[in-house]
Phi, psi and omega in degrees: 000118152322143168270357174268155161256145207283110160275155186267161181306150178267152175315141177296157132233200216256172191294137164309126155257193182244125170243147155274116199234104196248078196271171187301317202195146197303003190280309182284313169297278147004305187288304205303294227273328183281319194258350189251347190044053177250157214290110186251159175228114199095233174224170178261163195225158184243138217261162193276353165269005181089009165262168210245138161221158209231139117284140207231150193248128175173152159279177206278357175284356198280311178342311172304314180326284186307025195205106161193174181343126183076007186209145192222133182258108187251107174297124173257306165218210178233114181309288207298332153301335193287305164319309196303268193311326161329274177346300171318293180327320185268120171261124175003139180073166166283087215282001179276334191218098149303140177325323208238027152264133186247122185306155202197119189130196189261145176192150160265132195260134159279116177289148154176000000 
């Protein structure tokens, strides 16, 4: 038996996605972002036939929330793979304190 204790895995959860959310008119958005409130990214912008659109961040059960008369929900990707793979680049440890290196020299220790 080990003497480290184990931690258990944290609950999975479910994927981010990334959404395009594109209502008829600022009216329709503004109602959509006040009842479902969900996590948006930037600011919205309007389109040359006049409709306003948002990116919008949520899992994918939420989607249905976000879909209703006057507004068209486009998925562009899934953030949280995307976090994944970002994540994979970085590598392990401390690339600032090699193992077999030891500080040396003249220095004054500071409290603090």
């Amino acid at each position: 038996m080990s003497a480290v204790p184990t931690r258990p895995s944290p609950p999975s959860r479910p994927d981010i996605l990334r959404l395009r959310v594109t209502a008829k008119d600022r009216e329709t958005l503004r109602a959509l972002l006040r009842e479902a409130r969900p996590d948006v990214g930037g600011r919205p912008h309007v389109e040359a036939d006049g409709r306003v659109g948002i990116d919008v961040y949520a899992p994918a059960d939420q989607v249905q929330a976000l879909e209703r008369e006057g507004v068209t929900v486009t998925r562009i990707g899934n953030a949280s793979e995307a976090g994944r793979a970002a994540q994979a680049d970085v590598g392990g440890g401390d690339r600032f304190a090699p193992a077999d290196a030891v500080p040396h020299g003249l220095a004054e220790k500071i409290s603090g």
